[in-house]
C-alpha positions in Angstrom: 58.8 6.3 8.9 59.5 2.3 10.0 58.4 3.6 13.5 55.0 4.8 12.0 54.8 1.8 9.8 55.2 -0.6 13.3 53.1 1.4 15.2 50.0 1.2 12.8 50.7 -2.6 12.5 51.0 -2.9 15.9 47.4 -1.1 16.9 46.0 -3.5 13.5 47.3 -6.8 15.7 46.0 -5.3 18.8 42.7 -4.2 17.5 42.7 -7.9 15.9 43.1 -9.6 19.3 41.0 -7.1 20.7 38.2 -9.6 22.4 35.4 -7.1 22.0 36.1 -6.2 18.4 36.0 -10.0 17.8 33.0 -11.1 19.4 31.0 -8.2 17.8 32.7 -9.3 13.9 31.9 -13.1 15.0 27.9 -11.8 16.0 28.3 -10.0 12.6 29.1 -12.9 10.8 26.5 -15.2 12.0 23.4 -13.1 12.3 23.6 -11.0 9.5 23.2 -13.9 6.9 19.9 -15.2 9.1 18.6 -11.9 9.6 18.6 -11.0 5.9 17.2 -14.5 4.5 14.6 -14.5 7.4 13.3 -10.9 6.5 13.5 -11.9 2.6 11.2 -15.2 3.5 9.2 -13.1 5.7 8.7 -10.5 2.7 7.9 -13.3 0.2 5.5 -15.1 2.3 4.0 -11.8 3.1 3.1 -11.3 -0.9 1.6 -14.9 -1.4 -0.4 -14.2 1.5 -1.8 -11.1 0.3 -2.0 -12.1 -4.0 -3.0 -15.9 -2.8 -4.8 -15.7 0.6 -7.1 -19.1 -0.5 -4.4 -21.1 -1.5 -1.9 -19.8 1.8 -5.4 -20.7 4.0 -5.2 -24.2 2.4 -1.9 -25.0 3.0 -1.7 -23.5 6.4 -4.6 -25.9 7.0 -2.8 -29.1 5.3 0.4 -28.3 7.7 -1.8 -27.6 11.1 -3.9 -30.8 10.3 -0.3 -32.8 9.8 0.6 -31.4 13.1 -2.1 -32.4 14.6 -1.5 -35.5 13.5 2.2 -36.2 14.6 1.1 -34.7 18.2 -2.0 -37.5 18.6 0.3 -40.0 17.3 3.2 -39.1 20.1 0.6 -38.2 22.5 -1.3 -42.0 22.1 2.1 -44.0 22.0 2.9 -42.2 25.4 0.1 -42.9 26.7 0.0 -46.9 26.1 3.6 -46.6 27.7 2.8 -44.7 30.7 -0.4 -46.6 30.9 1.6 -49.9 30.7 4.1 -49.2 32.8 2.0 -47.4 35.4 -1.5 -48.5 34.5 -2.4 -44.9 33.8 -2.5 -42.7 30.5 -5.2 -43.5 29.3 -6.2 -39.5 29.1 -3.6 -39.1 26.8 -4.5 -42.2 24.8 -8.1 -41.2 24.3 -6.3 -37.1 23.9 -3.5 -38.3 20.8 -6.7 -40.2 19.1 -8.9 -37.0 19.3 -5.8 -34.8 17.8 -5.5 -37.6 15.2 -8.8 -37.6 13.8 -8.9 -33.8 13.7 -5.8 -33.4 12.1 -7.3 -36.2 9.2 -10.2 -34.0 9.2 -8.4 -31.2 8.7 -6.1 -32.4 5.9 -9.5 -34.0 4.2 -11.9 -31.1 4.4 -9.4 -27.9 4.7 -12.1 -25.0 3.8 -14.9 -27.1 6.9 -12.0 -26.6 9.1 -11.1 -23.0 8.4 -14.7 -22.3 8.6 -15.1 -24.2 12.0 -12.1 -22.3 13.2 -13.3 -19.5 12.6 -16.6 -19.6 14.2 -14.6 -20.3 17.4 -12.5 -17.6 17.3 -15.9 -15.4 16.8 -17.5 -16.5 19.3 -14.7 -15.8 21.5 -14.3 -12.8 20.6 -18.3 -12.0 20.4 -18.3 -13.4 24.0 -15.3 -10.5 24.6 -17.2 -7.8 23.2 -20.8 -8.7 25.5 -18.3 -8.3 28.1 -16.7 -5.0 26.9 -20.5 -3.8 26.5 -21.5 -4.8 29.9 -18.4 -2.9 31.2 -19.2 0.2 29.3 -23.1 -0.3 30.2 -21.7 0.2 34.2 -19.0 3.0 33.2 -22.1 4.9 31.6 -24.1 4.2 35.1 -21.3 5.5 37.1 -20.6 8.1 35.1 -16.6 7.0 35.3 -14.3 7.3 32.3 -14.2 7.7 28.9 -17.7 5.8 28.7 -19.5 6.8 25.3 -15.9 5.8 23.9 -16.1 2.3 25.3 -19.6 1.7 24.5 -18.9 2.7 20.9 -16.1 0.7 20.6 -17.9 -2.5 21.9 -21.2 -2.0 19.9 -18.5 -1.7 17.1 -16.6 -5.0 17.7 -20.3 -7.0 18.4 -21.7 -5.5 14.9 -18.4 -7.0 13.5 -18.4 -10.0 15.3 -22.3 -10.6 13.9 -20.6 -10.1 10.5 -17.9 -12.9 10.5 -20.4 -15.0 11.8 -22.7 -14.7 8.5 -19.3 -14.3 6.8 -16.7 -16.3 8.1 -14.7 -16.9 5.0 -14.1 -13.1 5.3 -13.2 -13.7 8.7 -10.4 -16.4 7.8 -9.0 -13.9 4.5 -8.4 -11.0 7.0 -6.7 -13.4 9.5 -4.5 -14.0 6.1 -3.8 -10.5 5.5 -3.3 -10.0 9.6 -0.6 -12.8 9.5 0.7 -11.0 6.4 1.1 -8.0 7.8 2.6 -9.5 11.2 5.2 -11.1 9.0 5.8 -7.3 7.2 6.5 -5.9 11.0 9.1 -8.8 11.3 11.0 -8.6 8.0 11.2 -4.6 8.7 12.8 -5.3 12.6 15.3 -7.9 11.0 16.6 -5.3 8.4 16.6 -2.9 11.2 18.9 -5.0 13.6 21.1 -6.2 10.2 21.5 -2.2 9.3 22.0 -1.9 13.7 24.7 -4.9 13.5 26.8 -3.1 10.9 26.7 0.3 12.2 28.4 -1.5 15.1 30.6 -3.4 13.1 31.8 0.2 11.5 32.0 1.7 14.8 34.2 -0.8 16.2 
């Protein structure tokens, strides 16, 4: 019986020193707390997004217009030192100052500078869909591919395009409800590596 007892202590002080098993208890230790606050802040913000989406828009617009801000501000002192020191810089003086004023413009008039965002972003991505209805236009010449597919598909992103441009506070509530669902997809994969981290924590 002592000879059992030794030998079981002996494989606990080996399995203790055992470099792998540590390294894996020690990636344990300091993931699984930031893997389960980050999903649970994820989550959170996730619900505010989709039970506030005005209020979320505002304040995402308040902290994007105070970044812009803090980057024109580093962006023109660098530029009066380089310029200064080099006598160049002045591109990123006359830069920071443009990022300053939009970021003022965007802390003072947050729902103008949602909406101006989001005419941008349509047009882009009206410009995107022309293109994907020119593309289908030459698939459906050439008879190549799956072209009455394509052609659907872009006459269905222009017709939605047309509509965030009549509508573009619709356009920035379902970029809301997109970021809140983005956020969703992230809380879910931290829970999953946290539930993976401990099944190899059992394991070993």
């Amino acid at each position: 019986m002592p000879k059992t007892k030794n030998t079981k202590s002996e494989k606990a002080k080996a399995g203790y020193k055992n470099p792998v098993m540590m390294s894996i208890k020690r990636l344990y230790n300091q993931s699984a707390p930031l893997l389960i606050c980050e999903s649970l802040l994820f989550v959170v913000a996730a619900i505010l997004m989709v039970f506030k989406p005005v209020a979320i828009l505002t304040a995402l617009t308040f902290v994007i217009g105070v970044g812009l801000i803090l980057f024109g501000l580093y962006r023109t002192i660098a530029g009066f030192i380089v310029s200064h020191d080099m006598g160049g810089g002045w591109f990123d003086v006359v830069f920071g100052l443009v990022n300053v004023v939009l970021g003022v413009l965007f802390c003072i008039y947050p729902v103008g500078s949602v909406i101006s965002l989001v005419y941008i972003f349509v047009l882009l991505f009206l410009f995107k869909s022309l293109r994907a209805l020119i593309f289908s236009i030459n698939m459906i010449r050439t008879k190549f591919g799956h072209y009455w597919f394509d052609l659907i598909v872009s006459l269905i992103l222009i017709a939605l395009a047309v509509f965030l441009l009549f509508y573009p506070i619709a356009g920035a509530v379902v970029m809301i409800y997109y970021l809140a669902v983005t956020l969703l997809l992230y809380a879910a994969a931290d829970i999953y590596m946290y539930f993976e981290l401990l099944k190899l924590k059992r394991l070993v």
